[in-house]
N, C-alpha and C positions, 0 to 999 in steps of 0.2 A: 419757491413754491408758496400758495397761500394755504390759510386753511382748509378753504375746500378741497385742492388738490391733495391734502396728506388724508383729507375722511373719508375720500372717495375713490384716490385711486392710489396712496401709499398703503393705507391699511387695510385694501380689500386686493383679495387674491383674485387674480384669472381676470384683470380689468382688461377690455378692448382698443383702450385709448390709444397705442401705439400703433396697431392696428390698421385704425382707421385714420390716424394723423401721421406719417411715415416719416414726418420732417420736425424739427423743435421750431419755436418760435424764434419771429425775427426778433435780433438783427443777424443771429447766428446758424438758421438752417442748415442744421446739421439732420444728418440720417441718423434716426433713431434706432438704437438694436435692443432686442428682445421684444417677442410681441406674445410671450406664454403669459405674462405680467405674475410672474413667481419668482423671478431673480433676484427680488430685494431682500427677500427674505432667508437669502444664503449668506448674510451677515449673522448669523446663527450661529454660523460653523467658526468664526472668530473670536468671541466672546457672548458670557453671556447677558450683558448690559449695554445698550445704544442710547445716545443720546443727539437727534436730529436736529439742528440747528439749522434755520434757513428766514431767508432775508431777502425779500422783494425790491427793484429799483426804484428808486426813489422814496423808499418806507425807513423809517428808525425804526420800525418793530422787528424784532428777532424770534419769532415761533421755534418755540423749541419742544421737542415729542420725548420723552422716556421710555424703552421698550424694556421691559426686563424678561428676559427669554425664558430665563429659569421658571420662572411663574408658568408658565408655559407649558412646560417640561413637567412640572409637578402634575400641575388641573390634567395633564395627558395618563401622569401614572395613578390619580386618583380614580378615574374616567374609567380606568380598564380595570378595576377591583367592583365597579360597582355591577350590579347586573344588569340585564338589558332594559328591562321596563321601569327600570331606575331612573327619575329626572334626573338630568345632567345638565351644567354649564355647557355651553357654545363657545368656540376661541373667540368669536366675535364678540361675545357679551362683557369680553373682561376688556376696564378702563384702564386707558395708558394715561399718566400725566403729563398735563402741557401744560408751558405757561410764556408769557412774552418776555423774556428781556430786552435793553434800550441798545440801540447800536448806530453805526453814522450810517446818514442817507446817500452817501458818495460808495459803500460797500453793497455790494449784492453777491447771494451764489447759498450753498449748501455745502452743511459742514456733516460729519459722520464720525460722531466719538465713539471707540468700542473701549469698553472697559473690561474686569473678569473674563482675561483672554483666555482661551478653551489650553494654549500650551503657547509653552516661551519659543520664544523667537530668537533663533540664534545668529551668528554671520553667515553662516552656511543658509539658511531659512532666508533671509534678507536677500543675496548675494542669487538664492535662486529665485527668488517673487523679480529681482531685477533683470536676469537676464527673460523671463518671461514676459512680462509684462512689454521687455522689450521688441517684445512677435506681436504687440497686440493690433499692432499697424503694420502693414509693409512697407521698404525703407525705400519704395520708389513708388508714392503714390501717383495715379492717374492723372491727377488734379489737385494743386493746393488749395486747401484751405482757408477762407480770409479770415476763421478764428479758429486756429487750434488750438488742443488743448495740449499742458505738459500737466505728466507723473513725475511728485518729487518723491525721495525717499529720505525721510529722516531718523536717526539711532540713534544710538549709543556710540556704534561701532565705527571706528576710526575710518574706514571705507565709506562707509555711506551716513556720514552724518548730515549732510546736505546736497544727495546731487540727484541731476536732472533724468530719467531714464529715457536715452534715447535709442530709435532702430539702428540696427547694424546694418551702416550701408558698406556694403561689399565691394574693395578694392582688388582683391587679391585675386579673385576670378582667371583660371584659365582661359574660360571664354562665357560670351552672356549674348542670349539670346533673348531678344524683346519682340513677341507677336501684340498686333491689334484688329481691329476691325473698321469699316465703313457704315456706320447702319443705312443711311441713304444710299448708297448702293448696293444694301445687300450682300457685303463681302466680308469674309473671317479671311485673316492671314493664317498661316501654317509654312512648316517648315519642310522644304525638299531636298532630300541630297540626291546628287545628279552629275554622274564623271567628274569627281574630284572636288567637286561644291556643295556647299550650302545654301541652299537660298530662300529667301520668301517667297511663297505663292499666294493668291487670292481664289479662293473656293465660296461658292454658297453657303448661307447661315448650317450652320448642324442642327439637330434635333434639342440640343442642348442649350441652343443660344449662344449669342455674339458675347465675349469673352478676351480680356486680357492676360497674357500670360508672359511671365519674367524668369527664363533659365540662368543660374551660373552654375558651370561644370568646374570642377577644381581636382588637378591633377594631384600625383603626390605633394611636389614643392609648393601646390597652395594651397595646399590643405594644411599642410606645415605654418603657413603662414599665418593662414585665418586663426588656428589653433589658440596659436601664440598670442595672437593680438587680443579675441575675445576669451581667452579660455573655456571655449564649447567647441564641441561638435559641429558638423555640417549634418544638418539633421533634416535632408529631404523638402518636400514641394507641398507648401499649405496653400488655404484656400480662403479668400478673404470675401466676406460680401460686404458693398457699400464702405470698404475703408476697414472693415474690424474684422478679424479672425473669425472665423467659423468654429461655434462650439466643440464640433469634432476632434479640432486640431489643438484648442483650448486646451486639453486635459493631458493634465503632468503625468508622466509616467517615469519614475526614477530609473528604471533598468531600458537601455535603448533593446536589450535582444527584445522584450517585452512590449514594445512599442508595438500598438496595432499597425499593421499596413493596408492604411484606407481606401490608396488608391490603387494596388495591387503590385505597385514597382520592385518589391523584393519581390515577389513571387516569380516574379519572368527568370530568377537568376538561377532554374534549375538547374542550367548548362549553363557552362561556363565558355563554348567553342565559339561563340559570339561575341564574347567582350563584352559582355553587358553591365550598365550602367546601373546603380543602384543608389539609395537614400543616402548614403554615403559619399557620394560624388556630386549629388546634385541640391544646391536650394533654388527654390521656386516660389513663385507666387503670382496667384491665378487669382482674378480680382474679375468677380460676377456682382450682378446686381439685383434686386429685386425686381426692376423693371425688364431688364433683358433676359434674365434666367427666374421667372417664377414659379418653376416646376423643381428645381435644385433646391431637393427641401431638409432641414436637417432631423435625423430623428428624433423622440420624446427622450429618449435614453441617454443622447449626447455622446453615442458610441459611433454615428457615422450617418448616412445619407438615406431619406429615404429610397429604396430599388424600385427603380422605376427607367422608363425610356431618355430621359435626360439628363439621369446621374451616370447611368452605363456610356451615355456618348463622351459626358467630362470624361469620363476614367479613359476613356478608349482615347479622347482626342490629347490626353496628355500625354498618355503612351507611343502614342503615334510620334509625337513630335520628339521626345525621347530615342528611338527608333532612329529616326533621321540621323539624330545626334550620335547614334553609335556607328553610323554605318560612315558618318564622315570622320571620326575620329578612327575607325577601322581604317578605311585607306589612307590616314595623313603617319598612323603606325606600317601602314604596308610601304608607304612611301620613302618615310623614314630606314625603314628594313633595307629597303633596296639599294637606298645612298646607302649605307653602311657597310654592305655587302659589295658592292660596285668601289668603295673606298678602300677596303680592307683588301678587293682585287688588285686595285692601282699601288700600293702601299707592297705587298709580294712584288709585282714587276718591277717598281722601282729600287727593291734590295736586290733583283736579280740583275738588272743593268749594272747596278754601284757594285755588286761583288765582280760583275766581268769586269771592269774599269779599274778595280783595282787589284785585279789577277796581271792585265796587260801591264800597269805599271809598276806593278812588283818586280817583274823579271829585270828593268832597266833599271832599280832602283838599287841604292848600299846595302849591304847585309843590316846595318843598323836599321835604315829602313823598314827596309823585308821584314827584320824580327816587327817591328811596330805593324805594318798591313795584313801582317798575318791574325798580331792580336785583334785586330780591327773586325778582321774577315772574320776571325774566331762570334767576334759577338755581332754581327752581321747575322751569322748563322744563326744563331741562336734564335735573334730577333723574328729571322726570317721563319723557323718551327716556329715560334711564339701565332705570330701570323697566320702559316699554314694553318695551325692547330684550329686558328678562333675561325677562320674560314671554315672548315669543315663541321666543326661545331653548332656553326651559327647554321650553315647547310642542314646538317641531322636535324635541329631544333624545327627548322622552318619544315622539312618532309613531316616529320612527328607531328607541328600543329597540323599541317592538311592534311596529312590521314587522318587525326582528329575530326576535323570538321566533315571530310567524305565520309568517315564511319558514321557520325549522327546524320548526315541527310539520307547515308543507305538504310538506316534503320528507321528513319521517319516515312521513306517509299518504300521499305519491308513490310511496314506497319498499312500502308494504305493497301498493298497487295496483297498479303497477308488475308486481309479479311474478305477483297473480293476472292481467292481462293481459294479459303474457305467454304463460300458459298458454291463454286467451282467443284471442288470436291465431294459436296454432298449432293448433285444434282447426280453429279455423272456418278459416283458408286450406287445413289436410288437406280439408274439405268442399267449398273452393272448387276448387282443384286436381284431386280425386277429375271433378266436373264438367265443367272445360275440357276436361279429358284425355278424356271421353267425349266432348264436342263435337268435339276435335279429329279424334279416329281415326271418328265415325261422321257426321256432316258434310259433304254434305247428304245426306238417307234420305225420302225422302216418309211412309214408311213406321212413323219413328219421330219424327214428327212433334209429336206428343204428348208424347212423351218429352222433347222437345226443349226445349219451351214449362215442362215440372216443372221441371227442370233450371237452367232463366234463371230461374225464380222463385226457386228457393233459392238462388241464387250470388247476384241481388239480394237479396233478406234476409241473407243473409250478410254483404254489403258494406254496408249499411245496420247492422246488429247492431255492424262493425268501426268506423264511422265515428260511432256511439253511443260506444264506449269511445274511442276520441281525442281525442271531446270532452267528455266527462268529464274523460280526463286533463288536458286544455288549461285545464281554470277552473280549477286550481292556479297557473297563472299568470297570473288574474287577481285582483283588488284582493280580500281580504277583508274590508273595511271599508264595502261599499255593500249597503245591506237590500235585499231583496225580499220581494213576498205570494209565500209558500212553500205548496203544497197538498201537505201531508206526508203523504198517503197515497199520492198519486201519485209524490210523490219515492222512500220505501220501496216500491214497486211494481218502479219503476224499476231501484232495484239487485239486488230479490231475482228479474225477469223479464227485464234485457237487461246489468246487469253483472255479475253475477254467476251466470248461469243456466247456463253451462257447468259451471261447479264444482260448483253445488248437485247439481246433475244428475247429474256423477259420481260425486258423495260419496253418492249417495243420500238428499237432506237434502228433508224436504215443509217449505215454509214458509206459516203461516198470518198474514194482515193484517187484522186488527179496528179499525180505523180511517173516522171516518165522513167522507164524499167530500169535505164541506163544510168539513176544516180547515184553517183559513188562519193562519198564523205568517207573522210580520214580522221577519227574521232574514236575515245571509249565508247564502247557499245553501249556497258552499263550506264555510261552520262546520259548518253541519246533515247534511251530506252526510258531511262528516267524522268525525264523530259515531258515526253508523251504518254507516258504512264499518268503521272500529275495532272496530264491536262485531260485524258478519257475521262479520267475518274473525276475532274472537277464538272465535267458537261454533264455524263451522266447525272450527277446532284443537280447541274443547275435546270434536266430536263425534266426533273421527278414528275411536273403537276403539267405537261404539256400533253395535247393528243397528237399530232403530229412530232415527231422526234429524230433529228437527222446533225451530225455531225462528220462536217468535213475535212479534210487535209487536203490539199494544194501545193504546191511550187511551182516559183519560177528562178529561172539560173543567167547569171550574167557570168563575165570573164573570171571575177575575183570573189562572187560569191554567190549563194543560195537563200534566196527568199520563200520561208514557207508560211503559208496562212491557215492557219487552225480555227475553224468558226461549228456553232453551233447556236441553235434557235432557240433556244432558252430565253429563262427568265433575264438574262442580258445584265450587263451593270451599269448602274444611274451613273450621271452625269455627275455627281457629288463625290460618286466615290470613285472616278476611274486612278487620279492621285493617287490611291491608298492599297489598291489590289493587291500589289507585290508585298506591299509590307507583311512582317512576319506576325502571324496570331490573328491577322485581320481575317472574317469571311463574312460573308452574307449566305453561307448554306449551314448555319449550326444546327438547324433543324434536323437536315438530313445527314448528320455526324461530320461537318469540315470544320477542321480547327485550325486554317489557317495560317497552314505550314505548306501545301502545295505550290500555290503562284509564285510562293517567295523563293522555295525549292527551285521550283523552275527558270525563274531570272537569278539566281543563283548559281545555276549549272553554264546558263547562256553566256551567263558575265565573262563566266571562265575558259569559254573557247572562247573568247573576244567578240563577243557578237549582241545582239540587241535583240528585245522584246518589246512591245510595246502593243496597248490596244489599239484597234483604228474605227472607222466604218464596218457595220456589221453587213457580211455581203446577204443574210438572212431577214432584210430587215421587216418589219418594223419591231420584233424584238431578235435576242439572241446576242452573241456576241462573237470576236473575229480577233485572234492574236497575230500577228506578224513577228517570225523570228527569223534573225538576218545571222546569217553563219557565215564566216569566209571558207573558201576551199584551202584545206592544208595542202601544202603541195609536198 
């Protein structure tokens, strides 16, 4: 720096220069970070004496600046004794000493002495500025550098009396996912899983901007690993702009329970029936820039992100891809399961053969013999309970997760019927009530004898319609593991004409059912019901603000299975998001209460009779939307 750069924009606070110069001077155009121009003055908090040493290229002069902070710190507590229409000194008015000393014109750069440290510095204090410091870049930049810089660390302490602080590039990695983007074409990568795979997709820009993003997942054994190597933690998915950490992620927090979660990834881990993946399993780094993400803006407080429409899409779009990552590692565990289980099957037969094989040559063999295949057979046996035992074990274990998981999806379409029921109940007892009360006050009338007789008919249909919805809600608590012949047009009848016929009715929604009388599916009721429960209830939302309102069901039936199409004219869903429906927490109706747990519900349930969803062509169109679900016939 020269002098003018320390008068004008070292010792004055809130300068714009960064600002409006985003880049340092050649030869070195690096990205400048901080543009509040108050950062420098948080060498305060290290001591209270600075002494700035700096040296222009090709200059022997060495400008050097004296801060003494304490001075500072005094004239502050002098300041607030005196009274208000009391002249007062200005921080600006007090003079720092400079003066030049001689230095070689082959050296250039800027030196920063802290003296009267505010507290010592111990191996543990060192030991943590190094592994920090070591976040301060990601270990897989986008782009090298053609002048980096290195942090050295120099002490006392036998550890760090001269070394280099470098990123922790991560070997040990279970698995590492790298997304990018295209900007001339307009495309973000994103991650799909899809029957058994992971894969990269290409989607349109999000609301958040084109964005890099670097997963490693690490199981237990490599978590064990990294441990050991670095002695830290795996401490979750930070966010870097232009090369440098984001202040947010900046700030040391000694206790991890205490760690804010900025980008809401513990929070997902209410439930555990999903496997979900948490800051403990995952580092990351998601590398935005000022140019592609200008709305990604950090708060004044340095506690987290301005809320706004482009920080909620990072949060979502990191989560999303998170998401994928569980649902692939869910089936490579359900995978695994099944060779185990298939192996531990093979493993039984195989002692059942070898004990008949050695019963037959027992009989032919010496008594010496004999006494030896006996002891044989003896622990044969044995092995063979060992076996059994871990098969039926492992059988209980696996029933126990799925009920598990069936109990929270019944209680998540408890929760969505529930509340249309709710409203269910309170129309039809106003109907019932409206009726007593006319019974009561005119009671007996010979006269309105007639009257009398409409009256008990609708308050019976009423009680009847109410005691349809109780028993609906009641097969949530029973078993969803027993089939029935399901006549699924009469089931879809059902909910759009006695459970749902309240709502339809006020929302103004006409429903049509193209379904021939004669279909019979071999399925839990409760699944099926579930199914189209999830899906009424997400149309109705997405017809809230239509004037026309109509939702259909469909089928068609080939040898080996049943294709049905579920459409409605709705608000429909964009082309950006059709990828991300299913996923779990995802919605575009939060407005009108969807949190995001329906669609996922629903290809959830489909998965599990072996069959397929998917969105297509809306047969409604120019908006709305149309699901296709492919079910085989159980025979």
């Amino acid at each position: 720096m020269q002098f003018s750069d320390i008068k004008n924009k070292w010792m004055v606070i809130g300068t714009s220069s960064k600002r409006r110069e985003r880049l340092s001077p050649l030869p070195h155009k690096r990205k400048v970070a901080g543009k509040k121009g108050i950062g420098r003055f948080a060498v305060d908090k290290l001591g209270d004496k600075l002494v700035l040493k700096t040296q222009k290229k090709n200059s022997s002069d060495i400008l050097c600046l004296e801060t003494d902070w304490s001075y500072y710190s005094k004239l502050e507590d002098s300041q607030l004794k005196l009274n208000f229409e009391d002249e007062k000194p200005f921080f600006t008015d007090v003079e720092n000493k400079y003066w030049y000393d001689n230095g070689d014109k082959e050296v250039q750069g800027t030196t920063l002495e802290i003296s009267q440290v505010n507290e010592i510095w111990t191996e543990n204090d060192i030991n943590r500025a190094f592994k920090e410091l070591s976040k301060l870049v990601p270990p897989n930049p986008s782009k090298t550098n053609a002048y980096p810089f290195n942090i050295t660390i120099k002490s006392p302490y036998k550890d760090f009396d001269n070394v280099k602080v470098k990123t922790q590039l991560i070997d040990f990695a279970t698995k590492k996912v790298e997304l990018t983007f295209d900007k001339k074409k307009g495309v973000q990568e994103i991650l799909q899983y899809k029957k058994g795979s992971l894969n990269k997709i290409k989607v349109p820009e999000r609301p958040c901007g084109f964005l890099k993003l670097t997963l490693y997942y690490f199981d237990q054994p490599a978590k064990s690993k990294y441990k050991k190597h670095f002695n830290s933690e795996i401490d979750g998915i930070k966010i870097y702009r232009d090369g440098i950490i984001t202040t947010p992620f900046a700030e040391y927090v000694a206790d991890r329970n205490k760690q804010k979660d900025i980008l809401g990834i513990d929070k997902r881990r209410w439930s555990g029936f999903f496997e979900r993946l948490s800051t403990r399993d995952l580092l990351g780094y998601v590398e935005i820039t000022d140019e592609n993400n200008p709305d990604i803006v950090e708060s004044t407080n340095r506690q987290g992100f301005v809320e706004n429409e482009a920080w909620e899409e990072l949060r979502r779009f990191i989560i999303e891809q998170i998401v994928q990552l569980e649902s692939f590692f869910k089936n490579a565990k359900n995978v695994e399961r099944t060779k185990t289980k298939s192996g531990l099957g093979a493993a039984n037969q195989d002692l059942k053969i070898l004990k008949r094989e050695i019963a037959s040559v027992k009989k032919e063999a010496s008594p010496k013999v004999q006494e030896k295949l006996r002891s044989i057979e003896a622990n044969l046996g044995k092995i063979q309970g060992s076996v059994t035992k871990s098969i039926n074990d492992y059988s209980k274990l696996e029933k126990e997760s799925k009920q598990q998981e069936n109990l929270f999806m019944s209680l998540v379409s408890l929760q969505t019927y529930a509340a249309m029921f709710s409203h269910m109940t309170k129309h039809t007892l106003g109907h019932i009530l409206t009726g007593a009360e006319y019974f009561y006050n005119n009671y007996p009338n010979p006269n309105l004898e007639d009257r009398f007789i409409s009256i008990s008919k609708s308050i019976y249909k009423k009680m009847l319609k109410l005691r349809k919805g109780v028993d609906f809600m009641l097969k949530y608590a029973k078993s969803d593991t027993e089939l029935e012949e399901i006549n699924l047009k009469e089931l879809i009848v059902n909910l759009f004409d006695n459970i749902y016929v309240d709502r339809l009715n006020e929302e103004g929604i006409r429903t049509i059912v193209e379904i021939k009388d004669n279909l019979i599916l071999n399925y839990n009721r409760k699944a099926i019901e579930d199914i189209f429960d999830n899906l009424i209830s997400n149309s109705i939302k997405a017809l809230k603000n239509n004037n026309e309102k109509i939702i259909k069901c469909s089928s068609l039936t080939s040898i080996d299975e049943v294709t049905i199409l579920f459409s409605d004219n709705g608000i429909g869903i964009k082309e950006k998001d059709k990828h991300r429906i299913f996923d779990i927490f995802y919605t575009d109706t939060a407005e009108e209460g969807g949190a995001g747990m329906g669609l996922y519900m629903v290809k959830t349930r489909v998965e599990a009779m072996q069959g397929n969803i998917e969105v297509i062509d809306n047969e409604f169109n120019p908006t709305g939307a149309t699901f296709k679900i492919t079910l085989p016939f159980k025979k």
